[in-house]
Structure formats: structure tokens, C-alpha cells
PDB file of N, CA, C and O in Angstrom:
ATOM      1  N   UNK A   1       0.816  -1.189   0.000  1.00  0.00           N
ATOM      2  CA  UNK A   1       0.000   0.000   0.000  1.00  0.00           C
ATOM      3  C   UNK A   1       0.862   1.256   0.000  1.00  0.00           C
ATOM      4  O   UNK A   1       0.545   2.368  -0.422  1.00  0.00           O
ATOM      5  N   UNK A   2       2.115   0.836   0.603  1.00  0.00           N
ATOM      6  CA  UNK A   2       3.185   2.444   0.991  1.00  0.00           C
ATOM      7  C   UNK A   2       3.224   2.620  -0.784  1.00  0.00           C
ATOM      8  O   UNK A   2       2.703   3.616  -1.284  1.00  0.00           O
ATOM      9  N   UNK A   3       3.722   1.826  -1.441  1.00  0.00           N
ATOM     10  CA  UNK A   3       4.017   2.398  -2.849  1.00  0.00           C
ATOM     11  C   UNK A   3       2.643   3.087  -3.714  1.00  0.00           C
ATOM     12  O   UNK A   3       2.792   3.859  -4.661  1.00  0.00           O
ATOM     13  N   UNK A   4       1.753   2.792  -3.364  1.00  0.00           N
ATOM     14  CA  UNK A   4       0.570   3.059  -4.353  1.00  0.00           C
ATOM     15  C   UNK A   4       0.015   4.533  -4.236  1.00  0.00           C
ATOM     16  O   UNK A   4      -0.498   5.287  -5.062  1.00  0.00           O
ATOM     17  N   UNK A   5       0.356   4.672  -2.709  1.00  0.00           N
ATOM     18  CA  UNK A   5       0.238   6.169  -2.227  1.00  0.00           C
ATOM     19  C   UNK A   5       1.199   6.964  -2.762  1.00  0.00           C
ATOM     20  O   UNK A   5       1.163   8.172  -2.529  1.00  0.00           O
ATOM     21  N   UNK A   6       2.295   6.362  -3.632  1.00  0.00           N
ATOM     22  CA  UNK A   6       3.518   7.475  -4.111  1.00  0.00           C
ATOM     23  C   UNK A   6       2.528   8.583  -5.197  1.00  0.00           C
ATOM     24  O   UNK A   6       2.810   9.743  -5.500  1.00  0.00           O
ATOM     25  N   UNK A   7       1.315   7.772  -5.628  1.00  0.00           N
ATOM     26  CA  UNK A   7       0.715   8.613  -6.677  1.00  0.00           C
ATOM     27  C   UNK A   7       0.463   9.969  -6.476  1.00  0.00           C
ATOM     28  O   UNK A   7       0.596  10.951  -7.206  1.00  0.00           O
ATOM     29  N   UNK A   8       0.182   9.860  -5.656  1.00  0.00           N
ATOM     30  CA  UNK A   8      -0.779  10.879  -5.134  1.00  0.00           C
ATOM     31  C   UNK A   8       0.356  12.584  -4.945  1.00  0.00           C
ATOM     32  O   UNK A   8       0.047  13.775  -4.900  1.00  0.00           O
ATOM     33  N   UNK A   9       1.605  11.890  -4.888  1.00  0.00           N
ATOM     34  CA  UNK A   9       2.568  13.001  -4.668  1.00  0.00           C
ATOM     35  C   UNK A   9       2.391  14.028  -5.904  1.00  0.00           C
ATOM     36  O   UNK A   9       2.385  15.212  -5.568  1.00  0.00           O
ATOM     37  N   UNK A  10       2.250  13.767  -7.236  1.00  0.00           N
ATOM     38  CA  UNK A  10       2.730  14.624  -8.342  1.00  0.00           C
ATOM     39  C   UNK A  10       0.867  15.113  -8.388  1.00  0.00           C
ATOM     40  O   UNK A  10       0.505  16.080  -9.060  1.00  0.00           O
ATOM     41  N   UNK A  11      -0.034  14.344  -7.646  1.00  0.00           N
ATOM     42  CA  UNK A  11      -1.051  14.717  -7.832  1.00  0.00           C
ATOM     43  C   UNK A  11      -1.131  16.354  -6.899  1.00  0.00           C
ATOM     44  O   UNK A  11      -1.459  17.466  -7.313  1.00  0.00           O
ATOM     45  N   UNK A  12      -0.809  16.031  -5.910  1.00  0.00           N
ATOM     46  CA  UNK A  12       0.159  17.276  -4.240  1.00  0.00           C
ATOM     47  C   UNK A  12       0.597  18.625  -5.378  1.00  0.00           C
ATOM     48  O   UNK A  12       0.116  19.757  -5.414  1.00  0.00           O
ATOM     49  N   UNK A  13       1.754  17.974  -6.311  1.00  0.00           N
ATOM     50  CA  UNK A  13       2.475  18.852  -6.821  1.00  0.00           C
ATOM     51  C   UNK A  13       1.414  19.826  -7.882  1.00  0.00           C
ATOM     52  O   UNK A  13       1.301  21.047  -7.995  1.00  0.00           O
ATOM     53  N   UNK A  14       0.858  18.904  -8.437  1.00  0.00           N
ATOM     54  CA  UNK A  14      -0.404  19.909  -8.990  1.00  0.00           C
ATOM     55  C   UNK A  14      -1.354  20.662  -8.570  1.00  0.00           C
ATOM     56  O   UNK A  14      -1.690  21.668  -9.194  1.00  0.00           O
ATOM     57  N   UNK A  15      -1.972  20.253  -7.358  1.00  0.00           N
ATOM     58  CA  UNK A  15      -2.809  21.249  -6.687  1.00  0.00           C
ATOM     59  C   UNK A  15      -2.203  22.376  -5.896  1.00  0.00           C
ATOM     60  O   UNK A  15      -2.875  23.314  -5.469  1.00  0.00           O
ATOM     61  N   UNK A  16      -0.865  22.246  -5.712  1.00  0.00           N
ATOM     62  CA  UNK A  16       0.019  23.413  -4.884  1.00  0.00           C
ATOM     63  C   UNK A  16       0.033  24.353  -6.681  1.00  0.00           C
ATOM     64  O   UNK A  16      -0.303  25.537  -6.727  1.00  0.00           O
ATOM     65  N   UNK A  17       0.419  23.664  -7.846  1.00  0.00           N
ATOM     66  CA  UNK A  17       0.552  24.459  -8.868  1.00  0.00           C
ATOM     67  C   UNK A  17      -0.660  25.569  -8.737  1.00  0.00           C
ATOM     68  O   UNK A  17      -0.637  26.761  -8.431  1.00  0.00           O
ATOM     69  N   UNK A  18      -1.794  24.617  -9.120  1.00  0.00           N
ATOM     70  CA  UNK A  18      -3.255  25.787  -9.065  1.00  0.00           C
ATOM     71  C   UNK A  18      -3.186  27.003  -7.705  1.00  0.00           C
ATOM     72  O   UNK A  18      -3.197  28.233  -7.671  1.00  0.00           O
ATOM     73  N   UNK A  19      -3.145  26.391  -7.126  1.00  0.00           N
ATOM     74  CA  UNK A  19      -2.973  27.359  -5.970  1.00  0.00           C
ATOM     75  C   UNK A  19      -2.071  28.701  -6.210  1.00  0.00           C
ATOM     76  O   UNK A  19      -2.311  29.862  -5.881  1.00  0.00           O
ATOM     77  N   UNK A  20      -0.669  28.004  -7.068  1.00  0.00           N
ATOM     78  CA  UNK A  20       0.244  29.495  -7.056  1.00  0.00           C
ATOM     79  C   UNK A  20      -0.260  29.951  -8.430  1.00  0.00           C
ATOM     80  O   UNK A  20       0.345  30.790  -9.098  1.00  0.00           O
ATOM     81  N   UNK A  21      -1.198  29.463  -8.753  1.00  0.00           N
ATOM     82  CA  UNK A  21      -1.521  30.101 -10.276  1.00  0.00           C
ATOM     83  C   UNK A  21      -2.635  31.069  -9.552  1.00  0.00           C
ATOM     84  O   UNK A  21      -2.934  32.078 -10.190  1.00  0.00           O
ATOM     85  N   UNK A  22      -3.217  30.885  -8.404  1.00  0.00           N
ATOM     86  CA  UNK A  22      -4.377  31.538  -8.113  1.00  0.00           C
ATOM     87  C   UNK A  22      -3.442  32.631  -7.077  1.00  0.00           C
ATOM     88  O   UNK A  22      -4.007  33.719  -6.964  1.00  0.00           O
ATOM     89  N   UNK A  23      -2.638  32.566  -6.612  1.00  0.00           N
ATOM     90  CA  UNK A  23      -1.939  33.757  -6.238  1.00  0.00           C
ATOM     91  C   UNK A  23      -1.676  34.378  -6.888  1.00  0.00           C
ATOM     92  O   UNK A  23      -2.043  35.522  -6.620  1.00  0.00           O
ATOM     93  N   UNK A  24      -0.784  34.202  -8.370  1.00  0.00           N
ATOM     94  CA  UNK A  24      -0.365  35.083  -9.023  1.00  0.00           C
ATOM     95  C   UNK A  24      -1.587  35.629  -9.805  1.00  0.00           C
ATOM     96  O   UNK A  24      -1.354  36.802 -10.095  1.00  0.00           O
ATOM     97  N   UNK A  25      -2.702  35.262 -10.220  1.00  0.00           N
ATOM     98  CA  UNK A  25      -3.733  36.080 -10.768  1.00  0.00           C
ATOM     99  C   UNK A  25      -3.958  37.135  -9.901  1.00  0.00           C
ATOM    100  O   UNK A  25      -3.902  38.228 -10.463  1.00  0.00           O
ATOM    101  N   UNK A  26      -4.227  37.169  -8.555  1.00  0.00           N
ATOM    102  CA  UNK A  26      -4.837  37.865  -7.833  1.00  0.00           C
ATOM    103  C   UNK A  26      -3.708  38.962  -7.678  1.00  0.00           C
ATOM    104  O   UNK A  26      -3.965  40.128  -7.980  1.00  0.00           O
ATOM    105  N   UNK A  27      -2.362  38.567  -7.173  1.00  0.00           N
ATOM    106  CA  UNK A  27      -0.843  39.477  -7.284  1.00  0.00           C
ATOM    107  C   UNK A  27      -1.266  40.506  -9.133  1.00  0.00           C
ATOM    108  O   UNK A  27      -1.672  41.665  -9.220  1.00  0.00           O
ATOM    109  N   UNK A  28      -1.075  39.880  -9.880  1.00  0.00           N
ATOM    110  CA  UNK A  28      -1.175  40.567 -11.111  1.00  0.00           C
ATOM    111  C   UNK A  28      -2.726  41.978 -11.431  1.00  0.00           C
ATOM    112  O   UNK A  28      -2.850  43.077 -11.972  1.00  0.00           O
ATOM    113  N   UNK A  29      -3.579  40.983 -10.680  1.00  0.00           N
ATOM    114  CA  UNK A  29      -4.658  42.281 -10.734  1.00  0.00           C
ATOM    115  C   UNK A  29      -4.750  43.204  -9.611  1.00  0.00           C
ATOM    116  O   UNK A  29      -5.212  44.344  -9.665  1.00  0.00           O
ATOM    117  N   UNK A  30      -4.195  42.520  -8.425  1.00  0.00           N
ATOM    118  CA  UNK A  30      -4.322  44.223  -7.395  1.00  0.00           C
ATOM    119  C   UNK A  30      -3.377  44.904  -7.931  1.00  0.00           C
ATOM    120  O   UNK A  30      -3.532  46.125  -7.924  1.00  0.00           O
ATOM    121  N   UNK A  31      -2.016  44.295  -8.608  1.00  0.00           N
ATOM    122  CA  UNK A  31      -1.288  45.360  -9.199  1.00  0.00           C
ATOM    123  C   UNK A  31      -1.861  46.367 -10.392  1.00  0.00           C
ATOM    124  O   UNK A  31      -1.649  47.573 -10.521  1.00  0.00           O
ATOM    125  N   UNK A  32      -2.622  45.516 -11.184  1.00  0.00           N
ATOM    126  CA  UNK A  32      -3.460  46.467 -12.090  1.00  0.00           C
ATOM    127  C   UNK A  32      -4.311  47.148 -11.740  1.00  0.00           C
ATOM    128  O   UNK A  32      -4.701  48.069 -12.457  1.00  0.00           O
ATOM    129  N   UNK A  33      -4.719  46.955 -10.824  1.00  0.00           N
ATOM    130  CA  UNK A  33      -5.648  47.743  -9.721  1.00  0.00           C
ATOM    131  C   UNK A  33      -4.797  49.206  -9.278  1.00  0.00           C
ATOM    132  O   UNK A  33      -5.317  50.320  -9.330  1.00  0.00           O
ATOM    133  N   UNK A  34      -3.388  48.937  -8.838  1.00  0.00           N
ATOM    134  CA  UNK A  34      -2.595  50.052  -8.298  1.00  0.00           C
ATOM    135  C   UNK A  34      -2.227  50.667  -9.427  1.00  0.00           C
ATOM    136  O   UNK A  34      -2.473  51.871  -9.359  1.00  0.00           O
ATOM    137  N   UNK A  35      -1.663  50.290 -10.595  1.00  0.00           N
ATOM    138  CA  UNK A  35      -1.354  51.082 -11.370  1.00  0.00           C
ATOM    139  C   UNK A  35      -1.665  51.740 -12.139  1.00  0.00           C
ATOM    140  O   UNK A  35      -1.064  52.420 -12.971  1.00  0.00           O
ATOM    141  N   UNK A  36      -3.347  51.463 -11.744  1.00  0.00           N
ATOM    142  CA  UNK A  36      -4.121  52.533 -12.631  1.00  0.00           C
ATOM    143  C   UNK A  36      -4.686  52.331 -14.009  1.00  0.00           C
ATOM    144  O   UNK A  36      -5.289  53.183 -14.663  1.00  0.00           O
ATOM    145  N   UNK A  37      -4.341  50.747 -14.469  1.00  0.00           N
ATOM    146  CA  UNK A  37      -4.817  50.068 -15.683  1.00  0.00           C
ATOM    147  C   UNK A  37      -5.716  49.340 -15.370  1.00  0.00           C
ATOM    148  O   UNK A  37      -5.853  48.397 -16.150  1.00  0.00           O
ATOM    149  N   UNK A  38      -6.489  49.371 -14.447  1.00  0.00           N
ATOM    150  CA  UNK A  38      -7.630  48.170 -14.590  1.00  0.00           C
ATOM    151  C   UNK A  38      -8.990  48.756 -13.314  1.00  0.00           C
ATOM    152  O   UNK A  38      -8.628  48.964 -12.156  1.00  0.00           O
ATOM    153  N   UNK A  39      -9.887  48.880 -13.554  1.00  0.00           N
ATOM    154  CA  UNK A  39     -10.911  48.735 -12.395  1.00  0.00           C
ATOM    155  C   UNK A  39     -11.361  47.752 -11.670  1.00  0.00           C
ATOM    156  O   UNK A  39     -11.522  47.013 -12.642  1.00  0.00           O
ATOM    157  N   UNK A  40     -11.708  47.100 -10.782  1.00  0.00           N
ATOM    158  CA  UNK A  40     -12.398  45.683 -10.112  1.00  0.00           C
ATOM    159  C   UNK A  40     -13.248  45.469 -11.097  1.00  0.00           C
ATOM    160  O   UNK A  40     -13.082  44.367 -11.621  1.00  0.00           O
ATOM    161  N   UNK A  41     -14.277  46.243 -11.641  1.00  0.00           N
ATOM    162  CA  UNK A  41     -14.916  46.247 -12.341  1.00  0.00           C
ATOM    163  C   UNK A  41     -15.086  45.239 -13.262  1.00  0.00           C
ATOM    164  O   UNK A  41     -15.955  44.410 -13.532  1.00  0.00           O
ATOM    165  N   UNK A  42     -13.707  45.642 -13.769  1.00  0.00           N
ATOM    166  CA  UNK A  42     -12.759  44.860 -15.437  1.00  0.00           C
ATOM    167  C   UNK A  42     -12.701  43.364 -15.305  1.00  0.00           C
ATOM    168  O   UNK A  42     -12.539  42.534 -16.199  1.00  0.00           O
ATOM    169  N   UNK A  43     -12.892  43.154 -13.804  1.00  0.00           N
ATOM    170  CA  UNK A  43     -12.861  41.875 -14.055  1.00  0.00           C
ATOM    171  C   UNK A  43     -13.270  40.506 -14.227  1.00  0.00           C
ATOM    172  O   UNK A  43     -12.751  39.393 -14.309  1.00  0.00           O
ATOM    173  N   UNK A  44     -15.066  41.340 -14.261  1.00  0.00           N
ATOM    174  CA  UNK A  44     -16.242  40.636 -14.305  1.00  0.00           C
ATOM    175  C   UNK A  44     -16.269  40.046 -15.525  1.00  0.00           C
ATOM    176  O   UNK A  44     -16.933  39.043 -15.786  1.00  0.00           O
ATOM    177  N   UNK A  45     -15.391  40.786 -16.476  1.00  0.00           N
ATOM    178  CA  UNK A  45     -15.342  40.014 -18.233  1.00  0.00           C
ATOM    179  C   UNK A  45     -13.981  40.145 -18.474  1.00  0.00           C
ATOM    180  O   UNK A  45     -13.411  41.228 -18.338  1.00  0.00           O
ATOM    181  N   UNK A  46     -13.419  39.139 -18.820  1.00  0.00           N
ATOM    182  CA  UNK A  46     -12.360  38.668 -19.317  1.00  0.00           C
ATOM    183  C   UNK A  46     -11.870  39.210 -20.331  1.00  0.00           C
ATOM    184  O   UNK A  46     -10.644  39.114 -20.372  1.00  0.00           O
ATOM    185  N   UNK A  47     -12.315  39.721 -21.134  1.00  0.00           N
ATOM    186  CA  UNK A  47     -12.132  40.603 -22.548  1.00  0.00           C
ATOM    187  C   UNK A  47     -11.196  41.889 -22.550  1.00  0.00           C
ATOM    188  O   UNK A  47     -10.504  42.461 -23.392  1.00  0.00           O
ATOM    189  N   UNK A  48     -11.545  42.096 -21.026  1.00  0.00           N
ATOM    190  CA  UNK A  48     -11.015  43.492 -20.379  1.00  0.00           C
ATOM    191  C   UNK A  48     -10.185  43.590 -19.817  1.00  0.00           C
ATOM    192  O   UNK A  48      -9.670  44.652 -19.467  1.00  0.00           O
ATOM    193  N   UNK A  49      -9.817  42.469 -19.570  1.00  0.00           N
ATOM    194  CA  UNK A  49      -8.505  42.331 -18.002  1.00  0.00           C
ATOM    195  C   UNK A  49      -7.273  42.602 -18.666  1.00  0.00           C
ATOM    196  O   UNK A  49      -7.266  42.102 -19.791  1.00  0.00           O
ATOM    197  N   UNK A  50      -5.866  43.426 -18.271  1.00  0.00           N
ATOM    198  CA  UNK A  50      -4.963  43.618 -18.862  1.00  0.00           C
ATOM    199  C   UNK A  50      -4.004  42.527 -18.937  1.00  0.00           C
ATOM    200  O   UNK A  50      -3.684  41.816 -17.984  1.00  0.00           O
ATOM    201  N   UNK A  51      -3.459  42.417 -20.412  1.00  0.00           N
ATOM    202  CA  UNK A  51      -2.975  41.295 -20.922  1.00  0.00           C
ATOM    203  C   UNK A  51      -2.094  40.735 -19.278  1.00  0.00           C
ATOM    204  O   UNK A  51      -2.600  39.776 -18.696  1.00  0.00           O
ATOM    205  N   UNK A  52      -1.225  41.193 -18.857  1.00  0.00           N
ATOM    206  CA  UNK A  52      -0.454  40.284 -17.813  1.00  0.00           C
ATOM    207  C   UNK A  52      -1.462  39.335 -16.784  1.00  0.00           C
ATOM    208  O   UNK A  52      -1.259  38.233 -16.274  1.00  0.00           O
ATOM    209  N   UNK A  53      -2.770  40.371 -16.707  1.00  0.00           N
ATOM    210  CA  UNK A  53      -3.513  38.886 -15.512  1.00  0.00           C
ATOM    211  C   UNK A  53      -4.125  38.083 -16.244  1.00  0.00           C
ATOM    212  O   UNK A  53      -4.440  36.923 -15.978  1.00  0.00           O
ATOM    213  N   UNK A  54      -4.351  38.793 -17.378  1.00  0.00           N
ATOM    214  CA  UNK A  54      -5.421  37.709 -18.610  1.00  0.00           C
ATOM    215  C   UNK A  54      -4.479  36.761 -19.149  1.00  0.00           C
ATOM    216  O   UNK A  54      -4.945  35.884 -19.876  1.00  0.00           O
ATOM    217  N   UNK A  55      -2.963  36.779 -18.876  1.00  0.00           N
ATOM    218  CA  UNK A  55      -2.199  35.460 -19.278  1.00  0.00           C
ATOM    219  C   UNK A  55      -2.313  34.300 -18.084  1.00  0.00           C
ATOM    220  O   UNK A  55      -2.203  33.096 -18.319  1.00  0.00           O
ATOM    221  N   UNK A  56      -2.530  34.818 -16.883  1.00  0.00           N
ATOM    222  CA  UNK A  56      -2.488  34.254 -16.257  1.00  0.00           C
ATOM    223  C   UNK A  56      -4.213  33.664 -15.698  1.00  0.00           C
ATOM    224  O   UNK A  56      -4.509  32.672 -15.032  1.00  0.00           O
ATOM    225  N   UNK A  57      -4.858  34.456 -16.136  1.00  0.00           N
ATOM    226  CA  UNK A  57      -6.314  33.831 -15.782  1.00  0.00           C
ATOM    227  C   UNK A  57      -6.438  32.611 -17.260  1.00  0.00           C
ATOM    228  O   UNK A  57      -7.329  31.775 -17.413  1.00  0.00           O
ATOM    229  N   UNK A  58      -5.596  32.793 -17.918  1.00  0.00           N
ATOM    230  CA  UNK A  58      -5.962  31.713 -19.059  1.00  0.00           C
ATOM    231  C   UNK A  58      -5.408  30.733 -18.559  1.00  0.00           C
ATOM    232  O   UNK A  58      -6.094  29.712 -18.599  1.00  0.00           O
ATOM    233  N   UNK A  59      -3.917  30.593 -17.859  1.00  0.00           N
ATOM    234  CA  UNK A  59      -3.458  29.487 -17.351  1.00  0.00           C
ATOM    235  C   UNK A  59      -3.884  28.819 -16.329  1.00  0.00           C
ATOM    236  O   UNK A  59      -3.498  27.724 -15.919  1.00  0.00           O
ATOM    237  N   UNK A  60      -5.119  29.870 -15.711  1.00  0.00           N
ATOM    238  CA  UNK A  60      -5.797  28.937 -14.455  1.00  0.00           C
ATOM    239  C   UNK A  60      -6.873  28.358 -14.989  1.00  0.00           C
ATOM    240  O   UNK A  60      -7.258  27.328 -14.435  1.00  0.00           O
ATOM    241  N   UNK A  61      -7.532  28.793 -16.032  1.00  0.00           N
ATOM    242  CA  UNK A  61      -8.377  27.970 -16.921  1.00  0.00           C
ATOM    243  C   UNK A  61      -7.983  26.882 -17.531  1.00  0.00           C
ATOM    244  O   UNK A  61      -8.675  25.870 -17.414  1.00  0.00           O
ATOM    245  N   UNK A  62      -7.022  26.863 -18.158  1.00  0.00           N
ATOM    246  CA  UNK A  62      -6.461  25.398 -18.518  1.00  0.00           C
ATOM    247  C   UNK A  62      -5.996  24.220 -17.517  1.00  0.00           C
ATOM    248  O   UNK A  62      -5.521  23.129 -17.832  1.00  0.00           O
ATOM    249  N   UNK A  63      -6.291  24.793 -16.062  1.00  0.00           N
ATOM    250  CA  UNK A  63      -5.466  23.752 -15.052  1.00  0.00           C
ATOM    251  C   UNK A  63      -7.036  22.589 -14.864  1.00  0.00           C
ATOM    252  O   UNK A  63      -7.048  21.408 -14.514  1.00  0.00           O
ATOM    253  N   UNK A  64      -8.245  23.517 -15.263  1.00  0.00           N
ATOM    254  CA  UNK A  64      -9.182  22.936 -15.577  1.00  0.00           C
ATOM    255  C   UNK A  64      -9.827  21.848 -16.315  1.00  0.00           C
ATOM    256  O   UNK A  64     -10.836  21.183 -16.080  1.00  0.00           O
ATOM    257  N   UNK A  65      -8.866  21.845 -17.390  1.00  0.00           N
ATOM    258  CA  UNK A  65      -8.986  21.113 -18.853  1.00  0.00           C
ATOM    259  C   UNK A  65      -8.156  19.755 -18.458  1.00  0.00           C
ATOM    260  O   UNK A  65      -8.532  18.967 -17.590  1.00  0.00           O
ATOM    261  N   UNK A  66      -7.315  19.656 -19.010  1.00  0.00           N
ATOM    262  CA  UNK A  66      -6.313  18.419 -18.857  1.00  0.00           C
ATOM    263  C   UNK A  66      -5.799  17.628 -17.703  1.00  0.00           C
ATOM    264  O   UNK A  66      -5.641  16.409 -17.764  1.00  0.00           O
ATOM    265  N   UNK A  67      -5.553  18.317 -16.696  1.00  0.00           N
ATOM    266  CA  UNK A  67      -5.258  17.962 -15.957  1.00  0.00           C
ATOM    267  C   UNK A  67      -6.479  17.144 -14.847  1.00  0.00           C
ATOM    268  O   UNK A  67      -6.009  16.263 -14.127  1.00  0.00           O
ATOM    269  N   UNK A  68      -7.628  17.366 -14.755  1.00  0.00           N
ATOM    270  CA  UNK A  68      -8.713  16.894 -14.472  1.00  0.00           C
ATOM    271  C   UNK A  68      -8.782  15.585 -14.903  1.00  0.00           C
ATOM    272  O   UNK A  68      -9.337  14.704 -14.245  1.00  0.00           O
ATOM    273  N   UNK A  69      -8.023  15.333 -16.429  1.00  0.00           N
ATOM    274  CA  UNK A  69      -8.069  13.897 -16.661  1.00  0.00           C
ATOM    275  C   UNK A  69      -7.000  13.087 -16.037  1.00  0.00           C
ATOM    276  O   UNK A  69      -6.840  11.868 -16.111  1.00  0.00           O
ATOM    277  N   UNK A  70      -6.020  14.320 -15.165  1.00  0.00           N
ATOM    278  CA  UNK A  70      -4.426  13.139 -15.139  1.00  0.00           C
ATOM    279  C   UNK A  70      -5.273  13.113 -13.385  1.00  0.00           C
ATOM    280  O   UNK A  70      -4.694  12.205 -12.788  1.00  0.00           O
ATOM    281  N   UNK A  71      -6.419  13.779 -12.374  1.00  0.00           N
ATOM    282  CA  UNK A  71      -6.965  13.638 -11.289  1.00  0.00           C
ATOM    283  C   UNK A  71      -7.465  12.335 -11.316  1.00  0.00           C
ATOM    284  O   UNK A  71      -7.197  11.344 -10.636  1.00  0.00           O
ATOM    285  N   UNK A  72      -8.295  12.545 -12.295  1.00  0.00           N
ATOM    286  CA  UNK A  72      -9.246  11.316 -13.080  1.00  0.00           C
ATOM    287  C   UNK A  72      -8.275  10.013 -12.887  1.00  0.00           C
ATOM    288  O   UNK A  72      -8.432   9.278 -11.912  1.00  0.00           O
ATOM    289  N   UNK A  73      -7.358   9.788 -13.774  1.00  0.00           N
ATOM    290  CA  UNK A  73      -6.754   8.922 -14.270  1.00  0.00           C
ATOM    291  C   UNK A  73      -5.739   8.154 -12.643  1.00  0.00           C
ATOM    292  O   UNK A  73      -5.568   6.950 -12.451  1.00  0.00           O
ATOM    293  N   UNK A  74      -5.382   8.974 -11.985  1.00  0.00           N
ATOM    294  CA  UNK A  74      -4.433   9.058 -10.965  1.00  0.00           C
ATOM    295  C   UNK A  74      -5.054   8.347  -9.325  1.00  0.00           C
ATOM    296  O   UNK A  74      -4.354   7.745  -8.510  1.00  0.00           O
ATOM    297  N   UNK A  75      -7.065   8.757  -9.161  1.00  0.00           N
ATOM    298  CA  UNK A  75      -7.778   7.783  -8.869  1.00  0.00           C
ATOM    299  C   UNK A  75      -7.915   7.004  -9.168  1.00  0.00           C
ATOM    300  O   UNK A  75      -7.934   6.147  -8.284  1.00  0.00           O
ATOM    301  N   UNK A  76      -8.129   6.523 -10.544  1.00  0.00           N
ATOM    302  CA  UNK A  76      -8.683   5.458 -10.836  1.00  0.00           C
ATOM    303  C   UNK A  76      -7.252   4.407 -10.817  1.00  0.00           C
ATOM    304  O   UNK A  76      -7.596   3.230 -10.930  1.00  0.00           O
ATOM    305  N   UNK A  77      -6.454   4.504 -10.754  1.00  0.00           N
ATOM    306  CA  UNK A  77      -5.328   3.585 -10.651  1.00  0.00           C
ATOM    307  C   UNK A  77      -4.860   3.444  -9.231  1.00  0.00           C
ATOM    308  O   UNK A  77      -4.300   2.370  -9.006  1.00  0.00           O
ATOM    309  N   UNK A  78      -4.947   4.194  -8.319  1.00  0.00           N
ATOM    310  CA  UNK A  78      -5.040   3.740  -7.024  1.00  0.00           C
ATOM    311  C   UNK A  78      -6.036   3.063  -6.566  1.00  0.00           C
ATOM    312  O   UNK A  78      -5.928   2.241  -5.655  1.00  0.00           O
ATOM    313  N   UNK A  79      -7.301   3.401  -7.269  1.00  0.00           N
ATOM    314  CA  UNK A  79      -8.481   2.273  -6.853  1.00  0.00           C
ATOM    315  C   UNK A  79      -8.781   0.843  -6.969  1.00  0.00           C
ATOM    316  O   UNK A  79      -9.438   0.007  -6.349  1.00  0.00           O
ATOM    317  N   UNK A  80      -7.769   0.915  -8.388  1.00  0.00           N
ATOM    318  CA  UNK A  80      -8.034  -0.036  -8.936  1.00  0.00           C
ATOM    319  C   UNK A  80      -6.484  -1.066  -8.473  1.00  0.00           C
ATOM    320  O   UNK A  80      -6.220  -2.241  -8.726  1.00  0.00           O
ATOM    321  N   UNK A  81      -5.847  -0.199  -7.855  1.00  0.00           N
ATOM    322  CA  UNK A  81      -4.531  -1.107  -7.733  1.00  0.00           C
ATOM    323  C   UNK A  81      -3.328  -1.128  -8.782  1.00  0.00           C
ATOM    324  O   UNK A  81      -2.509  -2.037  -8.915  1.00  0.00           O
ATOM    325  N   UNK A  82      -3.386  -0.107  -9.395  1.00  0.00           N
ATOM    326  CA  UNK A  82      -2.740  -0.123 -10.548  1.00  0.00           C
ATOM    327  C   UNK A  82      -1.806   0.848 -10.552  1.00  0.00           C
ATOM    328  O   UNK A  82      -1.213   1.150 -11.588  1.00  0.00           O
ATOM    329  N   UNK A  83      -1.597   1.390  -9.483  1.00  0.00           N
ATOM    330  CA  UNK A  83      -0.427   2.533  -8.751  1.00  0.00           C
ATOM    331  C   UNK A  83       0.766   1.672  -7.867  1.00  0.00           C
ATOM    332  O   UNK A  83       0.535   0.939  -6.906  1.00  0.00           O
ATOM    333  N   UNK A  84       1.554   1.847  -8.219  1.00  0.00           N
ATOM    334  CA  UNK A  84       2.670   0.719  -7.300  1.00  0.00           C
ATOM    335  C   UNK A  84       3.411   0.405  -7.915  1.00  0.00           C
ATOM    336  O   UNK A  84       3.294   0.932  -9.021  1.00  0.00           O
ATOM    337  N   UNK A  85       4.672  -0.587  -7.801  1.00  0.00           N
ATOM    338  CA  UNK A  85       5.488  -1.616  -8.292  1.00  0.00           C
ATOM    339  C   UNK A  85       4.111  -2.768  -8.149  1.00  0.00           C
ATOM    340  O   UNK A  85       3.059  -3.008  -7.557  1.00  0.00           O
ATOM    341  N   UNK A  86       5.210  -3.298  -9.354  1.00  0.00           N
ATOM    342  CA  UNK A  86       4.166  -5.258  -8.824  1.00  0.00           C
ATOM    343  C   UNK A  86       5.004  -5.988  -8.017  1.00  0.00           C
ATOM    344  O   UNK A  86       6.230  -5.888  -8.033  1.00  0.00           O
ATOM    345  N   UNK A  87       4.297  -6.800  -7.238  1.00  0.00           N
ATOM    346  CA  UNK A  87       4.859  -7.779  -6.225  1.00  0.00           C
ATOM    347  C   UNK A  87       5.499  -8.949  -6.657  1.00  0.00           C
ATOM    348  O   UNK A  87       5.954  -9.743  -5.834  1.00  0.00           O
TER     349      UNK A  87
END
């Protein structure tokens, strides 16, 4: 069982990713906020947000997409026993 739980580590490493992706969105727009390029407002539509947080609100959108299948995929092989060395 100790080995099957190794999965779950790079699964760790991805949700700490989202997380600093959701810091740096928020870092990037109070700064646009301070510098006078963006209103709170702006950020109810995406269309509007200045390119530096809108690179980064796209990359928190994609953590959505693909990676959901490696969540997916990363359960289902610990469930199934298929996470580990073989014995």
C-alpha cells in the first residue's frame, strides 16, 4: 500500500501548482488595480482584463482542462490497484 500512495505526490504537486496560479492572478490584478490600468470592475469580463492577468487567468483555466483527466486517471489507478510496483 506504501508504494501506491507514491501517486498521489505529483497529484500534491499539482494542486500546490493551481494554488500558485491563483496567487499570481490575484498578485497581477491588485497590481493592475494600483497602477491605474484596470478597475475591479474589469474583471467581471475577461475581454477586459490587462494582458499580464489575462495570461495568467488563461493558465488557471487550462489547469481545468487536462489535468482533471491526469486527477481522473491518478484515482482510478489507485483504486483499482494499478499505482505501485508489482509484487
Amino acid at each position: 500500500m506504501g508504494n501506491s500512495t507514491a501517486i498521489f505526490w505529483p497529484v500534491m504537486a499539482q494542486i500546490l501548482l493551481i494554488y500558485a496560479i491563483y496567487i499570481l492572478v490575484s498578485v497581477r490584478r491588485i497590481g493592475a488595480i494600483k497602477a491605474g490600468k484596470a478597475k475591479p470592475a474589469d474583471f467581471k469580463t475577461p475581454f477586459v482584463e490587462p494582458e499580464a492577468s489575462a495570461v495568467a487567468v488563461r493558465n488557471l483555466s487550462n489547469q481545468f482542462e487536462l489535468p482533471v483527466l491526469f486527477f481522473a486517471a491518478s484515482i482510478s489507478l489507485y483504486v483499482t490497484g494499478g499505482a505501485g510496483l508489482p509484487r
